[in-house]
C-alpha positions in Angstrom: -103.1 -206.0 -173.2 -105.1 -203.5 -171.3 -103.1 -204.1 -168.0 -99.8 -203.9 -169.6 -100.7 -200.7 -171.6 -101.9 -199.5 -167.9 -98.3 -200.6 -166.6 -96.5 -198.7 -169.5 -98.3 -195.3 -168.6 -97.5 -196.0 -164.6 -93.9 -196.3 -165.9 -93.9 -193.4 -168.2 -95.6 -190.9 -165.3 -92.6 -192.4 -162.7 -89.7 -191.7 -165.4 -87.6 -188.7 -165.4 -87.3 -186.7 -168.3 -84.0 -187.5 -170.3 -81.1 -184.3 -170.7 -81.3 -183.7 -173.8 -84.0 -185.2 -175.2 -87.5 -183.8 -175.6 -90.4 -184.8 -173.9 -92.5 -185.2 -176.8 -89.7 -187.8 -178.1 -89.5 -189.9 -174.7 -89.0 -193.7 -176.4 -91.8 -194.6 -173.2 -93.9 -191.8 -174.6 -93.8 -192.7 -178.1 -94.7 -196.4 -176.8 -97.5 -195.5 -175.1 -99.3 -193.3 -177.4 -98.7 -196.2 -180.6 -100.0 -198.7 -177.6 -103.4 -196.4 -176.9 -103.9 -195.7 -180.9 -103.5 -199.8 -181.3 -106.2 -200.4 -178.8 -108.6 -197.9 -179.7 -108.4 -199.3 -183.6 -109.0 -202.6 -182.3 -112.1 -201.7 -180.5 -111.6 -202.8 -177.7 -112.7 -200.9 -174.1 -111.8 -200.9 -170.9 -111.7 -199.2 -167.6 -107.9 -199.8 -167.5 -107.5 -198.2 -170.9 -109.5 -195.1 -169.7 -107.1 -195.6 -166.8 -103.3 -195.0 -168.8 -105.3 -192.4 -170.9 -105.4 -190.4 -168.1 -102.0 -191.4 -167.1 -100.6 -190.2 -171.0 -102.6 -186.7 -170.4 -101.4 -185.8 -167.1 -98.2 -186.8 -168.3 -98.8 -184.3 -171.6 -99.7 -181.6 -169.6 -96.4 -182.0 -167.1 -94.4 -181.8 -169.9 -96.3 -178.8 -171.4 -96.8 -181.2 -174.8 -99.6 -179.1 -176.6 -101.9 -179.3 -178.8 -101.3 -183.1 -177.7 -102.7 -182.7 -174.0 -105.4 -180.9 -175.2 -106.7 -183.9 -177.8 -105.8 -186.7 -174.9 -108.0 -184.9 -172.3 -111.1 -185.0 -175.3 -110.2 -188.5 -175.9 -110.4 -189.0 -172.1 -113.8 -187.4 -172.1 -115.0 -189.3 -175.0 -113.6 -192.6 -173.7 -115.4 -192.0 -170.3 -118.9 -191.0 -172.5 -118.3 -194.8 -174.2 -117.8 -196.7 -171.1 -121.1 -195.0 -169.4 -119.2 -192.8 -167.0 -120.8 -189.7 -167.4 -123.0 -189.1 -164.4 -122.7 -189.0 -160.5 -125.3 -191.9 -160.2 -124.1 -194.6 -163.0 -120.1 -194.0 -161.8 -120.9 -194.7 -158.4 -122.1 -197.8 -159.8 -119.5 -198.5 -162.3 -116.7 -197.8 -159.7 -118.2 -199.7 -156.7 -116.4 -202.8 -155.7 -118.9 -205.9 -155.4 -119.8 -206.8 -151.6 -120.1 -210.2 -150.8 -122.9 -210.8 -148.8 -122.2 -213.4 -145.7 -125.4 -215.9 -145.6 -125.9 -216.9 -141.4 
């Protein structure tokens, strides 16, 4: 769920804004917000997640959607606090792709 919620939020950043038809009310908007309130009840984390957060805030502050973008950027903050991405040291280490080693 946490791939397709990130998929959602690539759509919604790559969508053009309807004539007509408030940002705010997008139908991919409204999806991704109920989508990112559903996975935070369930508990469930993710870099992904953290990921099409910051995909619905950018997206918030395009459209000039306030007070909303302000709350997403906390929630980014506090997301990124959960997930143990809150200092130059430990996200280098979060972020860092495994090497496999090559045994001669």
């Amino acid at each position: 769920p946490d791939l397709a919620l990130l998929f959602l939020c690539m759509k919604l950043m790559i969508t053009r804004p309807q004539e007509g038809l408030e940002s705010a009310q997008h139908p991919i908007y409204t999806a991704a917000k109920r989508f990112l309130a559903l996975m935070e009840a369930s508990g469930m984390t993710s870099l992904l997640i953290l990921q099409a957060y910051i995909l619905v805030a950018l997206y918030e502050i395009g459209q000039a959607i306030y007070p909303a973008a302000w709350m997403s950027v906390g929630a980014c903050v506090r997301y990124g606090l959960l997930l143990g991405i809150h200092g130059h040291e430990s996200a280098a280490q979060i972020l860092q792709r495994p090497v496999s080693k090559v045994v001669r």
